[in-house]
N, C-alpha and C positions, 0 to 999 in steps of 0.2 A: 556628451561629455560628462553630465551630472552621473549617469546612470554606470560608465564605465569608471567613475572613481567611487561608487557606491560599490561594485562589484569588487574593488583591488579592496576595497578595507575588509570587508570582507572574508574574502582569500587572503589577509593580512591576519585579521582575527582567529581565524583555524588553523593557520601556522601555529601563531603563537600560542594559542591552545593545544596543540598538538605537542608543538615544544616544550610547554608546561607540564603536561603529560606526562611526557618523555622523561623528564627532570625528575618531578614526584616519583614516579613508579623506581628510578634507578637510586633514588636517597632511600626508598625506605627499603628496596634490596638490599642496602647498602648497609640502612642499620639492622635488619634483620640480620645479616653476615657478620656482621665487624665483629661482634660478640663471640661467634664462632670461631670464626679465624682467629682471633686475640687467644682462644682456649687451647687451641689445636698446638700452638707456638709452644714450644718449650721456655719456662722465665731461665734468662742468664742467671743464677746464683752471683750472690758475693763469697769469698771464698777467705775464713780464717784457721793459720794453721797455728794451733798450739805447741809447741817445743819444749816438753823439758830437761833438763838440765843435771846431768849425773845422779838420776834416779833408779833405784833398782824394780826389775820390773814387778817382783811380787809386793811393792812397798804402798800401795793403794788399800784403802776399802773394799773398794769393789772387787780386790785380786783376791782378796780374804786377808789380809792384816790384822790383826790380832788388834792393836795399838793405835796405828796413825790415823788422825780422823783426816777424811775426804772428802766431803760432803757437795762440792759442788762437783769435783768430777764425778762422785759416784752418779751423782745426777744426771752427766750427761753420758757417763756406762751404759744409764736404764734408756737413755733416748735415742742412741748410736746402735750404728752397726759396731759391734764388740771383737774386735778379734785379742783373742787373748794370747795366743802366738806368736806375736809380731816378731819381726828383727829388721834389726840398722846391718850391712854390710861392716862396717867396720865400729871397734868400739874404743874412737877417739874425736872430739867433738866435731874439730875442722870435717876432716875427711868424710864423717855422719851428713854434717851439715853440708857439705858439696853434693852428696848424693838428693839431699831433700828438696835442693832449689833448682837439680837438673833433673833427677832422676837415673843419672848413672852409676856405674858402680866407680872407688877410687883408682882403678886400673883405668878407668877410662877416662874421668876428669882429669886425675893425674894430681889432685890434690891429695896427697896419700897420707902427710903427716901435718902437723902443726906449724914446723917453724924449720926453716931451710938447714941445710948443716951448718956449722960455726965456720962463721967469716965470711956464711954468702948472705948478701942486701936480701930482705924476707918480703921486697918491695915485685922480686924478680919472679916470686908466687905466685901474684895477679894475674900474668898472661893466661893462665888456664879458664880461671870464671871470665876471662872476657870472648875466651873464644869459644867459649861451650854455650849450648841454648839452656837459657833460666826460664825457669816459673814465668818473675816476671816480665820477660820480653816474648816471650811465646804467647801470655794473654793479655801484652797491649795490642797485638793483635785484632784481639776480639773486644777492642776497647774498655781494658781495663784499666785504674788507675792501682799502684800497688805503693805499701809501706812497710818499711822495714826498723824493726826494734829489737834491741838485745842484744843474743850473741852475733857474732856476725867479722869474720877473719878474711873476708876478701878488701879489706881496704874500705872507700867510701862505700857506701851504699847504693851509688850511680854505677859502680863496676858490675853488678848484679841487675843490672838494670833497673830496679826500684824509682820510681817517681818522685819517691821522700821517703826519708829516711832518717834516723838518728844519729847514723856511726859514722865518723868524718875520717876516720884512718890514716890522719894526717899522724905519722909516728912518732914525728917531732912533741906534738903534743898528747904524749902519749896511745894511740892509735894503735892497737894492737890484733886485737880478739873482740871487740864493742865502744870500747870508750864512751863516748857517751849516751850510747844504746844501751850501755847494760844499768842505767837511770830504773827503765822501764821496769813495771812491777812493782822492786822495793821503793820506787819513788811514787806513784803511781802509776794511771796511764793514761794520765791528760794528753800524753801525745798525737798516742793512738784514737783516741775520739774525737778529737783535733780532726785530726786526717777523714775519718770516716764521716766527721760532719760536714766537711768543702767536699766530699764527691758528687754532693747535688743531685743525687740520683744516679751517677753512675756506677756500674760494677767496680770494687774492689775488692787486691788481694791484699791480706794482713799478716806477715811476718812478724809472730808473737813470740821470744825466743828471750825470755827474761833469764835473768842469772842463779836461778832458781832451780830447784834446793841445794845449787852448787854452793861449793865454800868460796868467801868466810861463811861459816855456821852460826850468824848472828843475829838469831831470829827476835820478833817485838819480845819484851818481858813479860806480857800476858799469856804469851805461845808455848813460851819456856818452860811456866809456870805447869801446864797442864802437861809436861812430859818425868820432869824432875821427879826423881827416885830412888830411893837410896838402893835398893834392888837395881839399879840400871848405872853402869858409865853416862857420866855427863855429856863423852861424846857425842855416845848415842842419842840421848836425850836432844842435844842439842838438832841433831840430824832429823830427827824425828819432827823436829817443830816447822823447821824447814820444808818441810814438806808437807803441812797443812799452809803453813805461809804461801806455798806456790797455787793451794788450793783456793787462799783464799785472793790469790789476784786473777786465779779461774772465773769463778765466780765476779767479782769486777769484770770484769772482760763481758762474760757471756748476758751480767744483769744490765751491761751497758745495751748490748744489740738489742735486748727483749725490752727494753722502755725506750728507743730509735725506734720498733715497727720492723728491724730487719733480719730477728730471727727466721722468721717462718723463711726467707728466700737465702740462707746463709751457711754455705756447704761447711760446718766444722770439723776439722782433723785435729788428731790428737796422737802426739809421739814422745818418746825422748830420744835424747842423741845417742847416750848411749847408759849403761847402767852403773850402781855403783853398790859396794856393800864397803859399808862403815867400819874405820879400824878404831878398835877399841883397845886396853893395857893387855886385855887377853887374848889378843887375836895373835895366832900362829904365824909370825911373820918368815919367810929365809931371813939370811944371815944381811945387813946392809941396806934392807929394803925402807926407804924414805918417804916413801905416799902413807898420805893420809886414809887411803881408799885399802881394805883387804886386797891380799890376791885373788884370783879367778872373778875382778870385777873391772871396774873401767879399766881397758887395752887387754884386755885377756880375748881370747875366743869363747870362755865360755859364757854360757845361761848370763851369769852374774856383769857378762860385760854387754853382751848384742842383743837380749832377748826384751822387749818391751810392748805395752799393750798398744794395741793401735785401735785409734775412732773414727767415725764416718757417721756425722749426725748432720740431713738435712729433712726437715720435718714435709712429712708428706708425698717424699721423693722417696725416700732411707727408711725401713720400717726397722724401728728395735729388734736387736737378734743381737743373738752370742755365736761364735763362729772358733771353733778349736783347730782349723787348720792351718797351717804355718803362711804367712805371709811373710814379706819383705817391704822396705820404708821403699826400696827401688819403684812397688808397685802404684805410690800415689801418684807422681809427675802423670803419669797414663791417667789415670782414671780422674784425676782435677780436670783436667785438659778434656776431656771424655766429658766431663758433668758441665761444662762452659761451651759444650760444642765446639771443640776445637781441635786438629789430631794430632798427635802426640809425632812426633820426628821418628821416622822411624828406627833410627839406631839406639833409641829407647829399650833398652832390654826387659825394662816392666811387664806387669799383667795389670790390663784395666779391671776392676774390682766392680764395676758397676754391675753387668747382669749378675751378676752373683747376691751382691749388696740390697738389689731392685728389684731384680725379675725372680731369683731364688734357683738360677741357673748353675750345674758343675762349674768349678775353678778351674781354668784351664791355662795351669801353670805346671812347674816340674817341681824340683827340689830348690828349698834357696839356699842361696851363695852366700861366700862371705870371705875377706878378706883382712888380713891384720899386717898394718904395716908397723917401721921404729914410730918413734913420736919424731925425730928431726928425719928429714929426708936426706941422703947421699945425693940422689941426682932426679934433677927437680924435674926431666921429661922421662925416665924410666922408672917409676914405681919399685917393678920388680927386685932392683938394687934393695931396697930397702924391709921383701916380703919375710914376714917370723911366720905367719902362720893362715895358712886356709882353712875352710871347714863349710861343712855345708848339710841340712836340713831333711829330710827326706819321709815323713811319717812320723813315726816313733824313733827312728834312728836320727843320731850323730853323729860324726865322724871328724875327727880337729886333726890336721896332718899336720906337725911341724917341718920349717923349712931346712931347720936345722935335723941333717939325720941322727943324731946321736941323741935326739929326743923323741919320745915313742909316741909313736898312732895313739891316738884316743877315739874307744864306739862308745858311745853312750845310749843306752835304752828309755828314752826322756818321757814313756808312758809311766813307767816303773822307777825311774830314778830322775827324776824332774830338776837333782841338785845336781848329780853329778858326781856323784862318791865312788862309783864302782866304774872302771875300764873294762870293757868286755870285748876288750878288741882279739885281745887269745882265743876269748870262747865262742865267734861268731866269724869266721877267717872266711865266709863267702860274702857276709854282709859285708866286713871291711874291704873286699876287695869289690863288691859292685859301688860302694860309694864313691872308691876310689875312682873306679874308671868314670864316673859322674862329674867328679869334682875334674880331675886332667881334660873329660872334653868341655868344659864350659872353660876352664885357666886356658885354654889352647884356643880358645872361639875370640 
């Protein structure tokens, strides 16, 4: 008996030894790997888009400005992937900003103008962002939390699916275009670091979309101060200031991430809605014209209204580079979605910009598109009703067709004429006609 319970411990003891073993040897495989695997993962980014706000695209330092100081964009120019090319599909802010949170163009959101036509409820507008895929509900998917501030014309902020938000779109109490999202900025942005503080670690997106360098033109008196010239309309000057003021709530924004620890992992983009050139006592206006903005700038087709610099700064992922070939705003929806591991819907008409941006791979897109609707819509599910003018991108070439035919084609040579002074549609009757047939089959697709 003694002998056969001396034999089971035993064979009790080399089990458990064995089993020890076993143990040992698969923990420190375990931690020899973990390290690895951990490396191999791709990190989810947090993902902040900058927006601004009725700026013209050459109106930066970093574009060459002569005047306006920008020092913290120019800053993140030199950190970004640079494209100096950019364009918004349309150059009025709603319909810009419909394209930025889905990615479509306004033919397809169906958000085409600002504000329904008179006597219809502007409440009847929402149905479109509620049934199009946003930003943020395509990346709570991939559990994200997202926040939204500034401008923002689809109603709450919950319509866009955002998490939290600023703008209550209650119209009763004023709710229009931001309410009380367009705080953001000229107030601070305690909100937004609010928000970025409770995500506890998780991914967020940041809809940063202040009212910035839009009018009022009422920039601090210290801003002012360094535009003021008796050589310059006060306009201008005023314009001018505003647009270091949006720079300097850039800078807030991006010194908040870099002292949180969450630059290095923080995809930032940078856009405007759409552009703006400043009317001053001597600007050549037509006869009746009541905006504050020149012509050929916000709601026009040209340069002066869609063309805008776009950024892509994610440190370590993104190498700095300048990039002179034409994008589209259509293209980020794709390539956010792409940088979060997530795939973009396919009726996404985008180009994802990552191998290009990362790998240094050909852009494999065509010509960009663009559309211009009224500012009030006719009829809130046919776009069309309401089309002044198409135009679309293609190299050096332009091409602006108005809808109206008793207003003439426009080709522009944008190597050679960057402003836009000379029509060279007489002198080029094959190039206007291949843009053409470009621009009919994408309006027909």
């Amino acid at each position: 008996m003694a002998e056969n319970f001396t034999n089971f411990l035993h064979s009790e003891s080399r089990a458990v030894n064995a089993r020890n073993l076993a143990i040992g040897l698969i923990w420190a495989l375990f931690e020899w790997l973990a390290p690895h695997a951990l490396a191999a993962q791709p990190e989810t980014p947090n993902v902040v888009m900058i927006i601004g706000d009725d700026q013209a695209w050459g109106d930066f330092r970093f574009m060459g400005h002569p005047v306006i100081r920008t020092p913290n964009l120019d800053r993140l120019a030199s950190e970004s992937a640079l494209f100096r090319r950019g364009y918004v599909p349309s150059s009025l802010c709603r319909p810009s900003l419909a394209t930025l949170i889905s990615g479509l163009y306004p033919h397809q959101h169906k958000i085409a103008g600002n504000d329904p036509a008179a006597g219809t409820d502007r409440t009847k507008m929402l149905r479109h962002v509620r049934r199009i895929p946003t930003l943020p509900r395509l990346l709570s998917s991939g559990g994200y939390l997202s926040h939204q501030s500034g401008k923002w014309w689809e109603g709450s902020h919950k319509e866009g699916g955002f998490t939290a938000g600023m703008t209550h779109g209650d119209t009763a109490r004023g709710g229009r275009h931001g309410d009380e999202g367009l705080k953001i900025g000229r107030e601070g942005l305690q909100p937004v670091f609010d928000f970025v503080d409770g995500c506890n670690g998780r991914p967020f997106f940041v809809w940063y979309a202040p009212f910035l360098p839009h009018t009022p033109h009422n920039p601090p008196g210290q801003l002012l101060d360094k535009y003021v010239s008796a050589q310059r309309p006060v306009e201008l000057s005023r314009y001018f200031a505003m647009c270091e003021w949006f720079d300097e709530t850039c800078g807030t924004l991006l010194d908040g991430l870099e002292s949180r620890d969450l630059a290095a992992n923080t995809l930032v983009v940078f856009v405007t809605d759409n552009g703006w050139i400043q009317r001053t006592p001597d600007t050549d206006v037509p006869e009746g014209w009541k905006f504050k903005f020149a012509p050929r700038s916000k709601r026009s087709p040209h340069e002066g209204g869609v063309r805008t610099p776009i950024m892509l700064r994610w440190p370590g992922k993104i190498p700095p580079a300048e990039f002179d070939v034409p994008i589209s705003s259509i293209d980020l929806a794709p390539t956010l979605l792409a940088a979060c591991g997530l795939a973009p819907p396919p009726e996404l008409p985008g180009t994802n910009l990552l191998p290009l941006v990362k790998d240094g791979e050909s852009l494999q897109r065509g010509p960009v598109f663009g559309e211009i609707f009224g500012h009030d819509v006719p009829n809130l599910d046919r776009p069309a009703d309401g089309l002044q003018y198409r135009w679309c991108v293609d190299g050096r070439w332009k091409l602006i067709v108005p809808a109206n035919s008793a207003l003439p084609v426009e080709l522009y040579n944008l190597q050679s004429d960057p402003h836009e002074t000379q029509n060279v549609a007489g002198d080029h009757p094959d190039e206007t006609e291949r843009l053409n047939r470009q621009l009919d089959a994408w309006w027909k697709t």
